[in-house]
PDB file of N, CA, C and O in Angstrom:
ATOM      1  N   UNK A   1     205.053  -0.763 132.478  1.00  0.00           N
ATOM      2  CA  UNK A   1     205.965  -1.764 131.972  1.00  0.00           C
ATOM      3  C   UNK A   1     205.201  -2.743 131.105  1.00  0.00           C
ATOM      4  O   UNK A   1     203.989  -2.800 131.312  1.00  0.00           O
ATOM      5  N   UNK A   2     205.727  -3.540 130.144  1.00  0.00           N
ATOM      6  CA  UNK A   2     205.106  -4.346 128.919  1.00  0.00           C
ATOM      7  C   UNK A   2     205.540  -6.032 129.875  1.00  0.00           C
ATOM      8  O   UNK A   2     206.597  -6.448 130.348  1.00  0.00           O
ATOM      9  N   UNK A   3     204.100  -6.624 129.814  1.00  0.00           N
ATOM     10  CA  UNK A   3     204.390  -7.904 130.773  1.00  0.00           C
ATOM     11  C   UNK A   3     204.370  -9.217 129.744  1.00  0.00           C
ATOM     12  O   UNK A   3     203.309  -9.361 129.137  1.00  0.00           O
ATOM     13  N   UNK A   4     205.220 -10.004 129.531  1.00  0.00           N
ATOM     14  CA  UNK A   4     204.872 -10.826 128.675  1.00  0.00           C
ATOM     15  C   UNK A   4     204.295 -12.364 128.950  1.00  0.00           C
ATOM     16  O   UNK A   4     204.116 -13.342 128.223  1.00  0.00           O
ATOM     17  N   UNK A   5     204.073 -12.057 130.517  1.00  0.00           N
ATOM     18  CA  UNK A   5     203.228 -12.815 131.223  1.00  0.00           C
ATOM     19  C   UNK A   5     202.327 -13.926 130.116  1.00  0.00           C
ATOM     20  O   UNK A   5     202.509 -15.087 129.750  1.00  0.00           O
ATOM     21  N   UNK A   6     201.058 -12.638 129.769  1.00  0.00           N
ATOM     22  CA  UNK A   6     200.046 -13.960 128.671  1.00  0.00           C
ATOM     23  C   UNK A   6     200.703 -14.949 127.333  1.00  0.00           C
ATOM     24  O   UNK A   6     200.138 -15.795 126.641  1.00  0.00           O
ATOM     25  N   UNK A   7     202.194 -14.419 127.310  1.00  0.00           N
ATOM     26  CA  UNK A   7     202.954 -15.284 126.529  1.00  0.00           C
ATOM     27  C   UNK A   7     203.062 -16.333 126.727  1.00  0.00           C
ATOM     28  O   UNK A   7     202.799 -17.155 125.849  1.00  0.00           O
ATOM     29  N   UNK A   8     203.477 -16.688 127.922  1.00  0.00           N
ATOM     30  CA  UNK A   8     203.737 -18.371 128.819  1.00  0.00           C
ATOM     31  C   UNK A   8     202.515 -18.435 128.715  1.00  0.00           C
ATOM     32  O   UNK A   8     202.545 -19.302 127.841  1.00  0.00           O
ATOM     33  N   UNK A   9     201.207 -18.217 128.893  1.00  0.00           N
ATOM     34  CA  UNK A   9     200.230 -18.737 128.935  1.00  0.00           C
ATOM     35  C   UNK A   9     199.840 -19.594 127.404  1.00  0.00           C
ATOM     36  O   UNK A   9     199.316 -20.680 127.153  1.00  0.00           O
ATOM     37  N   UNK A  10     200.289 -18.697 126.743  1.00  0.00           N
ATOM     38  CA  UNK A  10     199.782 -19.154 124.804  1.00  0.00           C
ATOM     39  C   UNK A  10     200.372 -20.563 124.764  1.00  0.00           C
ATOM     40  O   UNK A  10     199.854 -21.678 124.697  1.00  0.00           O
ATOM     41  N   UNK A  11     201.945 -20.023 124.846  1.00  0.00           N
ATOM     42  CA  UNK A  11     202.810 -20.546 124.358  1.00  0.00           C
ATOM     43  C   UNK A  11     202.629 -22.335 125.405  1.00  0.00           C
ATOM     44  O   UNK A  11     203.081 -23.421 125.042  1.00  0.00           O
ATOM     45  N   UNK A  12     202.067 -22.123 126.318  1.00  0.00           N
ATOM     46  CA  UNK A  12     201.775 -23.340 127.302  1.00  0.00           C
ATOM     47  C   UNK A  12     200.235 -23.835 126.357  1.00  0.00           C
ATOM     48  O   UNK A  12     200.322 -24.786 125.581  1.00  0.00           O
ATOM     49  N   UNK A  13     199.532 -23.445 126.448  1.00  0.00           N
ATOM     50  CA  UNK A  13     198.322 -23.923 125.597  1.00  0.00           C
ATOM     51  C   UNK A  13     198.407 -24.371 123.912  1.00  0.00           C
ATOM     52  O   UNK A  13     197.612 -25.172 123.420  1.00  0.00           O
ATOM     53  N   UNK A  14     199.384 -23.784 123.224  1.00  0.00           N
ATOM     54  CA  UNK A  14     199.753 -23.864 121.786  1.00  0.00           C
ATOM     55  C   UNK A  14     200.771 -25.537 122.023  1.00  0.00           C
ATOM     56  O   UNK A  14     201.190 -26.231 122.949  1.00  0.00           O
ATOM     57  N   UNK A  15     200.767 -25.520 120.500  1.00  0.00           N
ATOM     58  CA  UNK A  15     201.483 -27.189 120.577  1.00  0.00           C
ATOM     59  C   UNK A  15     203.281 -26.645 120.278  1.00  0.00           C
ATOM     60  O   UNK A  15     204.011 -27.411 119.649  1.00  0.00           O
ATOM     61  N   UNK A  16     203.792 -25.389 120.758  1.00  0.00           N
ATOM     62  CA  UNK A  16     204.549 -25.233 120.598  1.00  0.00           C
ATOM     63  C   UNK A  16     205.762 -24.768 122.150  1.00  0.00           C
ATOM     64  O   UNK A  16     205.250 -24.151 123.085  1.00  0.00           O
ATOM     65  N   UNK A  17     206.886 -25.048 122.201  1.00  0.00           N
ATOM     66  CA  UNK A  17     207.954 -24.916 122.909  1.00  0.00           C
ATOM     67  C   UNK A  17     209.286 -24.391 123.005  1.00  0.00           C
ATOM     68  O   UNK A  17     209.994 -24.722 122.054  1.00  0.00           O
ATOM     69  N   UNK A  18     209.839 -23.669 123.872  1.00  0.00           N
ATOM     70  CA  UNK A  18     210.950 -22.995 123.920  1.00  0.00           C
ATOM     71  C   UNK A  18     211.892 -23.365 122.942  1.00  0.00           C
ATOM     72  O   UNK A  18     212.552 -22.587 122.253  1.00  0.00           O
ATOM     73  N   UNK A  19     211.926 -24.961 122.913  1.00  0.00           N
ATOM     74  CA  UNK A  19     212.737 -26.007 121.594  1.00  0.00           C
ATOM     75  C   UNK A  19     211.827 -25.609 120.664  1.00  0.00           C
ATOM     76  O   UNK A  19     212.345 -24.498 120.554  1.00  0.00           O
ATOM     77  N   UNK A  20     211.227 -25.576 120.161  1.00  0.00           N
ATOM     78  CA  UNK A  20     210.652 -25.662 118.662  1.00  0.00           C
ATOM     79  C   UNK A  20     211.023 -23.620 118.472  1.00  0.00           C
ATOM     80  O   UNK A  20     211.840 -23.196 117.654  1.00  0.00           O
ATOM     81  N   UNK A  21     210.321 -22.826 119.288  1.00  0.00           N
ATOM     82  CA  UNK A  21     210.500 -21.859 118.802  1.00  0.00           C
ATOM     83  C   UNK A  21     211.900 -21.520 118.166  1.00  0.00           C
ATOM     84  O   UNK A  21     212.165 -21.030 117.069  1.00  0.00           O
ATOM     85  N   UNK A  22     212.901 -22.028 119.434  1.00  0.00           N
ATOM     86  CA  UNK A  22     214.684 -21.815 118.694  1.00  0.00           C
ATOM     87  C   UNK A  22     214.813 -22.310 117.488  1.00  0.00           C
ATOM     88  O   UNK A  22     215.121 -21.685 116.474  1.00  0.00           O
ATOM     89  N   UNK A  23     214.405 -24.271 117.660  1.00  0.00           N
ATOM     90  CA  UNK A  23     215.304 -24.807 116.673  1.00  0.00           C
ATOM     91  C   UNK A  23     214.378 -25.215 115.554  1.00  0.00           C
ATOM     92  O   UNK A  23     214.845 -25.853 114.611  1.00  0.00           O
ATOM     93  N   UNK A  24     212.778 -24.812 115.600  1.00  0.00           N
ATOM     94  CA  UNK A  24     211.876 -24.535 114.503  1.00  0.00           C
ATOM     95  C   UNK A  24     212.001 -23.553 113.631  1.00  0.00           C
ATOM     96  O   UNK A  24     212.361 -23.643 112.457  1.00  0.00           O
ATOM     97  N   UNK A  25     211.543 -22.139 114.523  1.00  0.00           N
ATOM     98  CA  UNK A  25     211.459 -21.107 113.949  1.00  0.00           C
ATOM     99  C   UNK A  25     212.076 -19.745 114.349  1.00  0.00           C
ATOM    100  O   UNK A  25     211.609 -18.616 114.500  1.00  0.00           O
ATOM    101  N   UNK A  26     213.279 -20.279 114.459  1.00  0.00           N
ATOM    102  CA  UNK A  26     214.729 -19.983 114.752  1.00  0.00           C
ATOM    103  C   UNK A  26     214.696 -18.546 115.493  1.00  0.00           C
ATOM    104  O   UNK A  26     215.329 -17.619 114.987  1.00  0.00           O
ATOM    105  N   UNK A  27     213.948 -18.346 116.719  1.00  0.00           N
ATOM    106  CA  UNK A  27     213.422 -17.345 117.442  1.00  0.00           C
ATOM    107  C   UNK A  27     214.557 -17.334 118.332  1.00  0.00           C
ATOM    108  O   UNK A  27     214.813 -18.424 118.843  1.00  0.00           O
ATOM    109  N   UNK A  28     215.358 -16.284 118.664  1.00  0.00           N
ATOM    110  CA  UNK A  28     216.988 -16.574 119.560  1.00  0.00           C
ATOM    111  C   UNK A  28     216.442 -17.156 120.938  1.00  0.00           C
ATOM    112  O   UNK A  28     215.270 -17.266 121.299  1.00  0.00           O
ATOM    113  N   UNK A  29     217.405 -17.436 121.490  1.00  0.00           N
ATOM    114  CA  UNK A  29     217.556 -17.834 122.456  1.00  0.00           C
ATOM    115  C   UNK A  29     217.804 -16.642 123.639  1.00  0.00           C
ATOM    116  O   UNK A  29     217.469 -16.809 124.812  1.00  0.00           O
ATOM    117  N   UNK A  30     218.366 -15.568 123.191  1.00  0.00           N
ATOM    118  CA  UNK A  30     217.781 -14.200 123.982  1.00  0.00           C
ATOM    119  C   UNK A  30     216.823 -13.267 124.047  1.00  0.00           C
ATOM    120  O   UNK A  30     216.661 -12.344 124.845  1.00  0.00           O
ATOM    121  N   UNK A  31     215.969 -13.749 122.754  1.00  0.00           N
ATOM    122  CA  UNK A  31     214.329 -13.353 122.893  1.00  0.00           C
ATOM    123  C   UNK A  31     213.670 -13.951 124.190  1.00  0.00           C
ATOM    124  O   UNK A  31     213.094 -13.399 125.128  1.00  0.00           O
ATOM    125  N   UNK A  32     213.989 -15.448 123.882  1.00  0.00           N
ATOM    126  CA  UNK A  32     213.574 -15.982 124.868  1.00  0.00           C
ATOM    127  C   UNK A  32     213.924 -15.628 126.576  1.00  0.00           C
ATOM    128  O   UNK A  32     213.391 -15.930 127.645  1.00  0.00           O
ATOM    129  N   UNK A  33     214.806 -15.033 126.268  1.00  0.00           N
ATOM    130  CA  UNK A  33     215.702 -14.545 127.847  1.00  0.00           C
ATOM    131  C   UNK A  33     214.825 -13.457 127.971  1.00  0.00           C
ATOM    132  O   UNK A  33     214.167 -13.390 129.009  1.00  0.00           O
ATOM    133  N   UNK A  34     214.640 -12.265 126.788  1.00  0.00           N
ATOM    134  CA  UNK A  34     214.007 -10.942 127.284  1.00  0.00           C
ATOM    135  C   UNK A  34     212.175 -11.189 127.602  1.00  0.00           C
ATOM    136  O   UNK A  34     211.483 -10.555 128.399  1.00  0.00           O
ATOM    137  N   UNK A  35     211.758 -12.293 126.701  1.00  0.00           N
ATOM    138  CA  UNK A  35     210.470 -12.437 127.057  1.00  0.00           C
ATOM    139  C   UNK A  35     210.474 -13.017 128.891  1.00  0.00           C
ATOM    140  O   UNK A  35     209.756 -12.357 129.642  1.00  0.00           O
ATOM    141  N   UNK A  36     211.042 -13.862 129.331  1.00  0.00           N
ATOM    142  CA  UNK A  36     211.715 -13.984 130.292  1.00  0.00           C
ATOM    143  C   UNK A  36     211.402 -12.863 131.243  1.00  0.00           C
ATOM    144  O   UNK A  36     210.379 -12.770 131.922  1.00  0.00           O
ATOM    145  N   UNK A  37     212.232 -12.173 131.212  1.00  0.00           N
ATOM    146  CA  UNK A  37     212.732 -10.919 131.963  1.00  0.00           C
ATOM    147  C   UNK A  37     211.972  -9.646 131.817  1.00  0.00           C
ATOM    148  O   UNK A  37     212.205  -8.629 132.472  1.00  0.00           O
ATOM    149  N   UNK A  38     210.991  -9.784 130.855  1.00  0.00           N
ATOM    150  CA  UNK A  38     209.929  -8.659 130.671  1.00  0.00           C
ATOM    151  C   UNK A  38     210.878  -7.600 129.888  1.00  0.00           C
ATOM    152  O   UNK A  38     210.465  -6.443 129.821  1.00  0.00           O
ATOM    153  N   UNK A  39     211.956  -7.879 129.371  1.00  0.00           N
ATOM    154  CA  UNK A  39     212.745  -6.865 128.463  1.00  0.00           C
ATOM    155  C   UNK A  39     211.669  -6.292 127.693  1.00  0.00           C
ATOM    156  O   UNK A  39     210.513  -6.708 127.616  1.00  0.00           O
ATOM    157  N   UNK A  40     212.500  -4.669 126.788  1.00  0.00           N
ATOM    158  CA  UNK A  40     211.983  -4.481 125.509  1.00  0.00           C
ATOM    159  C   UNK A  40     212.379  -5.713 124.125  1.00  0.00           C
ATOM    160  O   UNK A  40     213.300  -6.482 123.851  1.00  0.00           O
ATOM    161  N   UNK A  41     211.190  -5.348 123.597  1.00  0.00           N
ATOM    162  CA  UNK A  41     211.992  -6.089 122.175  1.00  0.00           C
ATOM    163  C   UNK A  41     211.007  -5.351 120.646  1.00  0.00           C
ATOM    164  O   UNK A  41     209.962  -4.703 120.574  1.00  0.00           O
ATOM    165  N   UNK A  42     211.802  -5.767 119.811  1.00  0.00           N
ATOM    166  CA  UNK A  42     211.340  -4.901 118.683  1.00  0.00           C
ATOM    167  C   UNK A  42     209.404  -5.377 118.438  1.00  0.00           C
ATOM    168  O   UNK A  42     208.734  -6.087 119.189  1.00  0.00           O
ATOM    169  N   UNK A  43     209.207  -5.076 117.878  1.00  0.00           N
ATOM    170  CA  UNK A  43     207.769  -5.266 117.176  1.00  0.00           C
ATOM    171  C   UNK A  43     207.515  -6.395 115.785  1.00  0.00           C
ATOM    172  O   UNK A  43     206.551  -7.095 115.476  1.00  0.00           O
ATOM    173  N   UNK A  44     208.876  -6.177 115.152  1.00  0.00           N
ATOM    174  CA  UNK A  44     208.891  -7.576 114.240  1.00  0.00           C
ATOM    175  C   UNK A  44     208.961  -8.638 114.701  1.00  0.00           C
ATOM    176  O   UNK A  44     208.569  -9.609 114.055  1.00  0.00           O
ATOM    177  N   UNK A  45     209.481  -8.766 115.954  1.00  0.00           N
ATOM    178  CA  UNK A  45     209.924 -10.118 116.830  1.00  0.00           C
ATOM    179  C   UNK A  45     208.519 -10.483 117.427  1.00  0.00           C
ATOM    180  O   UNK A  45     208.283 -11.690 117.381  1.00  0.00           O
ATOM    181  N   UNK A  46     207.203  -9.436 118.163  1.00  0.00           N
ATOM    182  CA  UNK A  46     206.343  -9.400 118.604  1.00  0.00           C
ATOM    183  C   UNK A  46     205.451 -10.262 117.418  1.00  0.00           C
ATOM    184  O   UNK A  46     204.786 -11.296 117.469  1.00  0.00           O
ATOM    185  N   UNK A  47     205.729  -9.459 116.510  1.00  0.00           N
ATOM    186  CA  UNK A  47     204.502  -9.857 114.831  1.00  0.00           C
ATOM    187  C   UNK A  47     205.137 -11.547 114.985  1.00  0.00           C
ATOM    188  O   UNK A  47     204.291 -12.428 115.143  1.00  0.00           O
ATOM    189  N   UNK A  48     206.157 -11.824 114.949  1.00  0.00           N
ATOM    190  CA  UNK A  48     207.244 -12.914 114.473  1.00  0.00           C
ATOM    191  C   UNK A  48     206.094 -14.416 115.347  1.00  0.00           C
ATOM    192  O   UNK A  48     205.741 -15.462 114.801  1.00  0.00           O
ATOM    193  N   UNK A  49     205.783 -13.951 116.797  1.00  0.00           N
ATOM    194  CA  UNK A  49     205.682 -14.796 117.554  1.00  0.00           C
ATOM    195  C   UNK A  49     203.960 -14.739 117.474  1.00  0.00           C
ATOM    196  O   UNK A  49     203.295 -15.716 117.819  1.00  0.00           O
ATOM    197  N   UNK A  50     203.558 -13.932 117.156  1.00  0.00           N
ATOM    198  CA  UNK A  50     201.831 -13.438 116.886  1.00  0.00           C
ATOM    199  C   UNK A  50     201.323 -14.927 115.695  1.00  0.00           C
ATOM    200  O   UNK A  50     200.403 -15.739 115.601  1.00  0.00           O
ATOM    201  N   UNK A  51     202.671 -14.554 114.939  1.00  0.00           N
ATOM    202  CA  UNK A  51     202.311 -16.140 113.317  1.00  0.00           C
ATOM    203  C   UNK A  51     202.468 -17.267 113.909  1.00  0.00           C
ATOM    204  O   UNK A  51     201.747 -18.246 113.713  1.00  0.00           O
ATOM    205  N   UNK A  52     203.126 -17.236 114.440  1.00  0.00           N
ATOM    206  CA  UNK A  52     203.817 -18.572 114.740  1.00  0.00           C
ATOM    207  C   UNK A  52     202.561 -19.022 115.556  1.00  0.00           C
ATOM    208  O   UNK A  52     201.661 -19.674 115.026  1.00  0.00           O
ATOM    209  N   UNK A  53     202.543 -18.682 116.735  1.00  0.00           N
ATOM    210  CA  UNK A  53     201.523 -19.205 117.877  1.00  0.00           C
ATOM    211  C   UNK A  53     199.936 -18.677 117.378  1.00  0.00           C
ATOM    212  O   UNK A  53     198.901 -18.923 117.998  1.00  0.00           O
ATOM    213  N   UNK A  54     200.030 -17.967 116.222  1.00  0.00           N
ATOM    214  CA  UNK A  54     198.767 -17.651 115.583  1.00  0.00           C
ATOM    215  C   UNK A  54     197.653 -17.566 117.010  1.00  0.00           C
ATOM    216  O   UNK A  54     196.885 -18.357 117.558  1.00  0.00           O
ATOM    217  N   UNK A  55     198.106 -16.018 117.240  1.00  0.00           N
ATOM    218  CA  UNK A  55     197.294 -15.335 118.102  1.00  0.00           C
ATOM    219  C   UNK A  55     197.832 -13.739 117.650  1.00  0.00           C
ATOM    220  O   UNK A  55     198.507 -13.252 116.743  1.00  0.00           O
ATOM    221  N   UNK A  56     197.185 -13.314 118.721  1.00  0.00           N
ATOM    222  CA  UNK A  56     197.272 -11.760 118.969  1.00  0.00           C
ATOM    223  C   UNK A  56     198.030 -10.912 119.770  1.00  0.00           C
ATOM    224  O   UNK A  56     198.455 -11.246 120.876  1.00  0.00           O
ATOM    225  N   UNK A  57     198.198  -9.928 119.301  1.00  0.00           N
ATOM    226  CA  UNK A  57     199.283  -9.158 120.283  1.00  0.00           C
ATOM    227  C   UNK A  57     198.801  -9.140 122.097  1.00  0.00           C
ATOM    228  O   UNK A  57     199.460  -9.075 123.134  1.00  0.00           O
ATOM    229  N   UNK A  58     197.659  -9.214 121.860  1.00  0.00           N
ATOM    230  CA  UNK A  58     197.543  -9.279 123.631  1.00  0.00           C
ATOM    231  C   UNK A  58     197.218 -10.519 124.584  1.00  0.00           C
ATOM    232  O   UNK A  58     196.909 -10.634 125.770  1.00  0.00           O
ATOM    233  N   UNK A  59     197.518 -11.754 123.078  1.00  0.00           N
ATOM    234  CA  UNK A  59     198.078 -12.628 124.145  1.00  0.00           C
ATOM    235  C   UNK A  59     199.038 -13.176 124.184  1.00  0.00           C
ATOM    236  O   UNK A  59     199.165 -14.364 124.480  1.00  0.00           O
ATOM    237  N   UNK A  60     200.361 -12.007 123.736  1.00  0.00           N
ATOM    238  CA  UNK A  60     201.379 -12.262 123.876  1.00  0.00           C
ATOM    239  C   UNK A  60     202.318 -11.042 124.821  1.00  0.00           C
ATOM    240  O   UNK A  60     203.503 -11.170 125.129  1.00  0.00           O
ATOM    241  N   UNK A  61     201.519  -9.988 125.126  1.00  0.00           N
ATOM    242  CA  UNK A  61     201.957  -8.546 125.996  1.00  0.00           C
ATOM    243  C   UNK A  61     200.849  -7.981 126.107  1.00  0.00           C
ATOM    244  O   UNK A  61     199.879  -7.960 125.349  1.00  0.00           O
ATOM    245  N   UNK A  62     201.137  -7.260 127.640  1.00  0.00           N
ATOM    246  CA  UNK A  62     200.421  -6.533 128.085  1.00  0.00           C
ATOM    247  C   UNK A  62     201.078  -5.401 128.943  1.00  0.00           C
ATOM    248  O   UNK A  62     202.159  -5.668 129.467  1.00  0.00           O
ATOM    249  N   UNK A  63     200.533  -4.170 129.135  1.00  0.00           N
ATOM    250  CA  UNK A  63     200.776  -2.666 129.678  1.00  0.00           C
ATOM    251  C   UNK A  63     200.099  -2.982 131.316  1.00  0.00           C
ATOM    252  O   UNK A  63     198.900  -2.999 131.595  1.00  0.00           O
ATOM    253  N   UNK A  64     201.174  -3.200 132.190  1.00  0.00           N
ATOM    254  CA  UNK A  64     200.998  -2.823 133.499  1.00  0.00           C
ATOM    255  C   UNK A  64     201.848  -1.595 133.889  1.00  0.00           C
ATOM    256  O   UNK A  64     203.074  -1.485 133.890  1.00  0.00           O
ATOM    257  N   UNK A  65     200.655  -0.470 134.306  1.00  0.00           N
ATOM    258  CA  UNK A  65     201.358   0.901 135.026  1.00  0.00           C
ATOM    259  C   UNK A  65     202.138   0.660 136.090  1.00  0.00           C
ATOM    260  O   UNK A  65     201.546   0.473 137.153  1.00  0.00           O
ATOM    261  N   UNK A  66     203.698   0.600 136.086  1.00  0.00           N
ATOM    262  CA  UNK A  66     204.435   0.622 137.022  1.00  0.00           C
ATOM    263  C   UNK A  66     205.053   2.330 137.537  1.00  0.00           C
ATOM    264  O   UNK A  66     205.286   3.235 136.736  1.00  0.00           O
ATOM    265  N   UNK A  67     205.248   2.442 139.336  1.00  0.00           N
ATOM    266  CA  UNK A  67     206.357   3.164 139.580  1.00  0.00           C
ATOM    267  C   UNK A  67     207.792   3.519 138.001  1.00  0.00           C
ATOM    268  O   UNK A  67     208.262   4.568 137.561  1.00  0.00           O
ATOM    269  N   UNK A  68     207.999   2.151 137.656  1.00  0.00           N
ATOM    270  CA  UNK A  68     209.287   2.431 137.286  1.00  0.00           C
ATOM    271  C   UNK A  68     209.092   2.927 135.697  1.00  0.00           C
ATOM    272  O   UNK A  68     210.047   2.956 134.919  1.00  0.00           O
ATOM    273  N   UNK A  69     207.859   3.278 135.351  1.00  0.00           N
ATOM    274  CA  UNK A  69     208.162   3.685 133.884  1.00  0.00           C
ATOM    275  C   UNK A  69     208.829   4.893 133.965  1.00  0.00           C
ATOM    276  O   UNK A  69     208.892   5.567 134.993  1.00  0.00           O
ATOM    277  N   UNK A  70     209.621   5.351 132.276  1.00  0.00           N
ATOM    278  CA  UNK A  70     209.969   6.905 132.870  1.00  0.00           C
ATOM    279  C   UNK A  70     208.782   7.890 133.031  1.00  0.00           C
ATOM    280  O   UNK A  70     207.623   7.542 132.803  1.00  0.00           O
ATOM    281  N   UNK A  71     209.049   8.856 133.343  1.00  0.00           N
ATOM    282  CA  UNK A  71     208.876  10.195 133.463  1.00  0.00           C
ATOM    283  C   UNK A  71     208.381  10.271 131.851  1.00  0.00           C
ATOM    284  O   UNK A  71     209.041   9.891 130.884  1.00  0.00           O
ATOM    285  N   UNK A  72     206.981  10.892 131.835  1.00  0.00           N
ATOM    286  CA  UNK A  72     206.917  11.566 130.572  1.00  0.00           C
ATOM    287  C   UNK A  72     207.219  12.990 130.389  1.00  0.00           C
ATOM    288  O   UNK A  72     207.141  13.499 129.270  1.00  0.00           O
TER     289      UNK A  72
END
């Protein structure tokens, strides 16, 4: 499963917030739900939040081997 765990971490250390991401850089408000919830989400949205918080993809997701991935 994709954890977006080190996200709250950035996003807590960066000078930026759930408010600024919406009503800055108009990031939905159900991104915010799926980052949340460890949802999927596209890869432009991933790049989207990489500029903004000017970091890297892995400290914004990470690959923990769960039971529940599918079946390859």
């Amino acid at each position: 499963m994709i954890s977006y765990g080190p996200f709250w971490n950035t996003l807590k250390n960066s000078s930026e917030t759930t408010y600024t991401l919406i009503n800055h850089h108009h990031i939905s408000s159900a991104t915010i739900d799926k980052l949340r919830k460890n949802k999927p989400m596209n890869t432009t949205t991933l790049s989207d939040l990489c500029r903004i918080l000017n970091c890297q993809l892995q400290d914004i997701a990470q690959y923990i081997p769960s039971d529940d991935d599918q079946a390859l």
